[in-house]
C-alpha positions as CSV (number, residue, x, y, z in Angstrom):
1,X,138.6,120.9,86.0
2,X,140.4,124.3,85.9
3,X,137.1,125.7,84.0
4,X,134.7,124.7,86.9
5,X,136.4,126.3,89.9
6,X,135.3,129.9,89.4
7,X,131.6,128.7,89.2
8,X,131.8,125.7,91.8
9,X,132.9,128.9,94.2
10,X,130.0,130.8,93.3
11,X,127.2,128.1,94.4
12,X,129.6,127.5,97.5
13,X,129.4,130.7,98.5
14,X,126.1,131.3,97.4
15,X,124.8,128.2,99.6
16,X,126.6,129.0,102.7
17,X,125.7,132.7,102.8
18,X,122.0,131.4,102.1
19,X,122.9,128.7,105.2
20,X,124.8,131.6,107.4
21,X,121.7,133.5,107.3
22,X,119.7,131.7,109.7
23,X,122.5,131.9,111.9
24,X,122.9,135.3,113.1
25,X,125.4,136.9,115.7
26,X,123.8,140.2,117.4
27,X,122.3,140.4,113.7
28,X,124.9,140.4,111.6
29,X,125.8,137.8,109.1
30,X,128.8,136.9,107.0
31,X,129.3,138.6,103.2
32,X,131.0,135.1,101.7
33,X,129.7,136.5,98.5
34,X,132.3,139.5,98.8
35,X,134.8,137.8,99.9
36,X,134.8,135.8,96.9
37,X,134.0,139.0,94.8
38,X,137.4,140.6,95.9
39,X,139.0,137.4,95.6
40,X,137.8,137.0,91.7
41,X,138.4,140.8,90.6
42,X,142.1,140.8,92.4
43,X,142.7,137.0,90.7
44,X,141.1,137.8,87.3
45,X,140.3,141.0,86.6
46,X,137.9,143.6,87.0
47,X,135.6,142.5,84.4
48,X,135.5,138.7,86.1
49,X,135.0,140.2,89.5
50,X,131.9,141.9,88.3
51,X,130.4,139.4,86.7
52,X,131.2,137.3,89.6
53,X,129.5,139.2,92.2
54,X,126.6,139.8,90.2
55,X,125.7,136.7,89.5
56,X,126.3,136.1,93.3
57,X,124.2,139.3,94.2
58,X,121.5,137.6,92.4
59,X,121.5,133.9,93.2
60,X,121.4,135.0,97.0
61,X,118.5,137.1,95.7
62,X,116.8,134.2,94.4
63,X,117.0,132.6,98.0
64,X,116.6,135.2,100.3
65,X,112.6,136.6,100.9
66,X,113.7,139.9,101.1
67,X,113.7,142.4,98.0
68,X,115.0,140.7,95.3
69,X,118.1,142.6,93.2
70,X,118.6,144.3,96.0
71,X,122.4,142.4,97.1
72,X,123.1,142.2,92.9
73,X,124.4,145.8,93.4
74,X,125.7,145.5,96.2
75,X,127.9,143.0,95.3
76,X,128.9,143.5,91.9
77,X,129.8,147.9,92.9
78,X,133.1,146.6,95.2
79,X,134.5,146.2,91.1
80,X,135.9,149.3,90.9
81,X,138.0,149.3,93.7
82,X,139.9,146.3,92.0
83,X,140.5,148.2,88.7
């Protein structure tokens, strides 16, 4: 059970981002997906948090209909602040 909570996260966060997006406040929406991508690199390490957030980055990629690999990056360069 231990082994599916890091990826469980990931589509938690990925589908309530994707759901929060249609809900917007003065155009602004929440960054779940970061939050989670800090949480990962400070809990396991930087190479965990990367991977983490760009697998995030790209699964809300997959979902949004804007330009796709365009949140990969964004999500996966808050690593090296966590190294």
């Amino acid at each position: 059970m231990n082994s599916l909570r890091w990826p469980l996260l990931l589509l938690a966060c990925v589908a309530l981002q994707w759901l929060f997006s249609f809900w917007t406040f003065l155009g602004a929406t929440p960054q779940l997906a970061l939050v989670a991508t800090v949480a990962a690199a400070v809990l396991r390490g930087p190479a965990a948090g990367e991977t983490f957030g760009f697998t995030a980055g790209l699964l809300i990629d997959a979902l949004g209909t804007h330009l796709f690999g365009a949140n990969a990056p964004e999500v996966s360069l808050i690593k090296p602040f966590f190294d």
